[in-house]
C-alpha positions in Angstrom: 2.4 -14.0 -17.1 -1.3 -13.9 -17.7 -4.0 -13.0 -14.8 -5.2 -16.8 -14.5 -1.7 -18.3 -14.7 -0.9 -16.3 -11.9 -3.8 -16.8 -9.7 -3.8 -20.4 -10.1 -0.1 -20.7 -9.1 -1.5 -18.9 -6.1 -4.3 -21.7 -5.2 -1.4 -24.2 -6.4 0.9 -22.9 -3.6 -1.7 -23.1 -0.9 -2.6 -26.7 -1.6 0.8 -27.5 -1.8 1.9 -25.9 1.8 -1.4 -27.0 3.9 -1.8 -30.4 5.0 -3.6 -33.2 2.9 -6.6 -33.8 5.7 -7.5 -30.6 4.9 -9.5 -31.1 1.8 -9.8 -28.0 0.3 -12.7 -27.5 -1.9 -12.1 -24.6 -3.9 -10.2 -21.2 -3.4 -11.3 -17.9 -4.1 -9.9 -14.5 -4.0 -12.2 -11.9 -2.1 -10.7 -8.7 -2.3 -6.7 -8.4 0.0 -8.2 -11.6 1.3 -7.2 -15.2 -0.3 -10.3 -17.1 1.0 -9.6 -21.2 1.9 -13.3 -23.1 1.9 -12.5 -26.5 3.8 -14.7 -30.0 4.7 -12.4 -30.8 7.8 -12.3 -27.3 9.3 -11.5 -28.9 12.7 -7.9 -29.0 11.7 -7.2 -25.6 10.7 -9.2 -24.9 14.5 -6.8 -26.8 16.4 -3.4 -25.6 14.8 -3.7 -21.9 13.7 -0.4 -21.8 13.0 -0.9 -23.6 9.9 -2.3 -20.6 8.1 0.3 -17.9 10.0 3.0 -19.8 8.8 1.4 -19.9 5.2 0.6 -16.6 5.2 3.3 -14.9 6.6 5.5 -17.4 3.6 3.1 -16.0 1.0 3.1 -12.6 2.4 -0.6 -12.7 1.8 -4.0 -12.0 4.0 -5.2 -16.2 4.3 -8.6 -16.7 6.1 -10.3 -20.1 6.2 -13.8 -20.2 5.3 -16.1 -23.3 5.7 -18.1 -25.4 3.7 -22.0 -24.3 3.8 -23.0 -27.7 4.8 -20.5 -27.8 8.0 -22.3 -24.7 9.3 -24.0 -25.0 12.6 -28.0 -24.1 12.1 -28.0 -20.0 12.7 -31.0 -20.4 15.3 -29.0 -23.2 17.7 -25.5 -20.9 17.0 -27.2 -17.8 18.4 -28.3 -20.1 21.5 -25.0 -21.5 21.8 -23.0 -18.1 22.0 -25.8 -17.0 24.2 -25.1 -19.5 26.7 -21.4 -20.0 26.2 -20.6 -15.6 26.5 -23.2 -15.2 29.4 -25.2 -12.2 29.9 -22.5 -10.0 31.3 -21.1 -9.2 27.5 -24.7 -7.5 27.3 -25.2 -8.9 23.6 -27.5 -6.6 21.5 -27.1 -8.4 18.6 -26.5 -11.4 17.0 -26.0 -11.3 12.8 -25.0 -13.9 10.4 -23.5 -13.4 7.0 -23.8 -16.2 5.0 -21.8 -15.3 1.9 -18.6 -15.2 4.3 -19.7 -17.9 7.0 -19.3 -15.0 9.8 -21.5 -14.0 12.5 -21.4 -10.9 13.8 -22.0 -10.4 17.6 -22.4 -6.6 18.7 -22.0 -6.2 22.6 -21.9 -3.3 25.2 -18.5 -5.5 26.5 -17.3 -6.9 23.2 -14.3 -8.3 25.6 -16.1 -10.3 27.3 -17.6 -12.0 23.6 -13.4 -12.7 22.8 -12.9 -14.0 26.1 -9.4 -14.7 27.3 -6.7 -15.0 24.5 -9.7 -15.4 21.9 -10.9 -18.4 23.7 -14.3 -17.9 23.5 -14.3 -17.4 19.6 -12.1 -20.5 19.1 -14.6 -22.3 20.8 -17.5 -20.5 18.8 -15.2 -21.6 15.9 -14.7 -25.1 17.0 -18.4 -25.9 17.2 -20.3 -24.0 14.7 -17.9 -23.6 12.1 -19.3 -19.9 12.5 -16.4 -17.4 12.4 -17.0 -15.2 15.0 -16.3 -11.1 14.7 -17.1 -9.0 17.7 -18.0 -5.6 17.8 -19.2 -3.0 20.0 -22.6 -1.6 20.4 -22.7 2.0 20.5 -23.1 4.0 23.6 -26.5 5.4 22.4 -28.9 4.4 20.1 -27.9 5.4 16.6 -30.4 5.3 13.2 -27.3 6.4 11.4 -25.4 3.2 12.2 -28.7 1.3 12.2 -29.3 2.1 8.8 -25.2 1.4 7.6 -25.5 -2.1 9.1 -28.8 -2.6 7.8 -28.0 -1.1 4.2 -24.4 -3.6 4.0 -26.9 -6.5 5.2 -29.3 -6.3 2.4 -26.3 -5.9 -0.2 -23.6 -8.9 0.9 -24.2 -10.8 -1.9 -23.6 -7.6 -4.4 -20.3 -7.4 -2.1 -18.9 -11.0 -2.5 -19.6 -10.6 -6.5 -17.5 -7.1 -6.4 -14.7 -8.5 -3.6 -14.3 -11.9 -6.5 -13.8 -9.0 -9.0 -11.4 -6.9 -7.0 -9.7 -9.8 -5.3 -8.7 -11.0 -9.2 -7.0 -7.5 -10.0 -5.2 -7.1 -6.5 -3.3 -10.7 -6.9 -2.9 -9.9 -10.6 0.9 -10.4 -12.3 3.1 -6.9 -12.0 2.5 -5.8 -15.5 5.3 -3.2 -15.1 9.0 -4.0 -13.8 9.5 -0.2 -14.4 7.2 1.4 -11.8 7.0 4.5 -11.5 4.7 6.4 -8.9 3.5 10.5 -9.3 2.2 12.1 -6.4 -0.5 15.2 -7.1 -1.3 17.4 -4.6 -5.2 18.1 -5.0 -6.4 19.8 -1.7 -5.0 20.1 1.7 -1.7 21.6 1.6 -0.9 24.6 2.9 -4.3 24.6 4.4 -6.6 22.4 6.6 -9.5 20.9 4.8 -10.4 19.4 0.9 -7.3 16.8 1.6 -7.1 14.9 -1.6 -3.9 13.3 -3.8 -3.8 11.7 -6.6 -1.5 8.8 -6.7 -0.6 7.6 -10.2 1.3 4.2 -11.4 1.6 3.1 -14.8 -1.5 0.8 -14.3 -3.3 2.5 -11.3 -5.0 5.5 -10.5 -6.1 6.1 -6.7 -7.1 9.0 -4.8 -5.7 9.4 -1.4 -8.9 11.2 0.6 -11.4 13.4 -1.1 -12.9 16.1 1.7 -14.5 19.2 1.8 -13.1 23.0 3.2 -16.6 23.5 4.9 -14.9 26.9 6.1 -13.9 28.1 2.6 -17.1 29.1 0.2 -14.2 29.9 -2.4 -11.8 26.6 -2.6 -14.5 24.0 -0.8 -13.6 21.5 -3.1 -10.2 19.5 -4.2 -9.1 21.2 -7.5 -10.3 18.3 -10.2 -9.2 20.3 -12.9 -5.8 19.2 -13.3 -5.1 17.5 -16.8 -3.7 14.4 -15.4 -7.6 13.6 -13.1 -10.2 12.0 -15.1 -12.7 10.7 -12.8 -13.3 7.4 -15.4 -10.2 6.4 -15.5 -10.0 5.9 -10.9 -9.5 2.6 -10.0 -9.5 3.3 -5.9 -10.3 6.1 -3.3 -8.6 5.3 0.1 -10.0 7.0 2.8 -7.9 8.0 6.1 -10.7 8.6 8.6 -14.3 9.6 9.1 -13.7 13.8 9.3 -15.5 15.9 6.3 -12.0 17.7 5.3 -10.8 13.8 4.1 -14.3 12.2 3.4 -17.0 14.7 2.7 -17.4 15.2 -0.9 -20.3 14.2 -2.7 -18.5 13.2 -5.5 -17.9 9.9 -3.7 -21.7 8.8 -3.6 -22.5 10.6 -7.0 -19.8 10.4 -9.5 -16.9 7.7 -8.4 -17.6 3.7 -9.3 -14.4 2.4 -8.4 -13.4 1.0 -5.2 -13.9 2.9 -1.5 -11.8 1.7 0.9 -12.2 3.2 4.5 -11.0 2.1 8.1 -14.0 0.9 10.4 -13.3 4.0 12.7 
């Protein structure tokens, strides 16, 4: 089955299994996420099940994104959350991504911007067609975390052109029945620091970690060598967390164009 066959059986499925009033204007797939845009959002507001169900039938990540022209002006949706969270949550920040119809609220009490059972980003949701994503502030003031946020502000449209690109090749067709999956042992066995394996499929090449032995001036690095690592041929490097033994190599900023993908702690 070709790439397109199968990704508009996809979009054909969804249509099929969501409700008529609806009116679903075009589906797209950003990255793990298959991405809904809607005209009557209000529906898919007032029976999240809908998309649960789908998605848990599909075994796919569904999110509902809305229609440009149904979004709430960005000045009168600050003011609204403003008044509607109070000044208790101790909102810093208020931040809107239009490529994804999200705003992002950072707060000192990022508990108090969910509210009770998520009530106050349904109702965020139910009248600004915003969707809402809380995080926290940090304790202190950071530039390094200033100039992250700032850096993936100026570059969201460059990310929703690579997330279409990537989202085409994760809901791809299985090109091999016969998968088999070798496991190389780069760095961080036997030893703590340089953690880095290379996992190898018959269409995929991803690198679990990539880190640095900052104690070791002899075996700092993962050994790259190996006959079976070519850097061109990478598709992926999954990173576990933040410490410099899993995530401080330089070859990730230098040398890698492939996929990062890293959890938000």
């Amino acid at each position: 089955m070709s790439c397109e066959r199968e990704l508009n059986r996809i979009k054909a499925v969804i249509k099929k299994n969501l409700p008529a009033d609806i009116k679903i204007k075009k589906i797209e797939f950003e990255g793990p996420d298959i991405a809904v845009y809607s005209e009557n959002p209000k529906v898919l507001i007032d029976d999240a099940n809908i998309l649960k169900d789908l998605a848990k039938k599909m075994r796919k990540r569904i999110v509902v994104r809305w229609n440009f022209e149904k979004r709430r002006d960005m000045i009168e949706t600050e003011k609204y959350i403003q008044d509607l969270i109070g000044e208790d949550a101790e909102i810093s920040n208020i931040e809107f991504d239009e490529n994804k119809g999200e705003v992002i609220i950072e707060s000192a009490k990022p508990g108090l911007v969910i509210g009770k059972k998520g009530n106050n980003l349904t109702e965020i949701r139910r009248n600004t067609f915003w969707q809402p994503i809380a995080i926290r502030a940090p304790p202190i003031d950071s530039k390094t975390i200033k100039l992250i946020r700032g850096m993936l502000k100026t570059e969201r449209a460059k990310q929703k052109q690579i997330l279409l690109k990537i989202g085409k090749r994760i809901h791809r067709p299985t090109l091999f029945n016969d998968l088999r999956i070798r496991m190389t042992a780069l760095g961080g066995f036997r030893e703590v620091g340089r953690s880095c394996i290379l996992i190898q499929t018959n269409d995929s090449n991803i690198l679990l970690d990539c880190g640095v032995n900052v104690g070791n001036s002899n075996n700092q690095f993962p050994f790259f060598e190996v006959p079976q690592f070519l850097i061109r041929d990478l598709d992926a490097v999954v990173l576990t967390h933040a410490h410099l033994d899993h995530s401080g190599l330089q070859i990730l900023k230098v040398w890698i164009n492939c996929i990062i993908l890293k959890t938000l702690n």
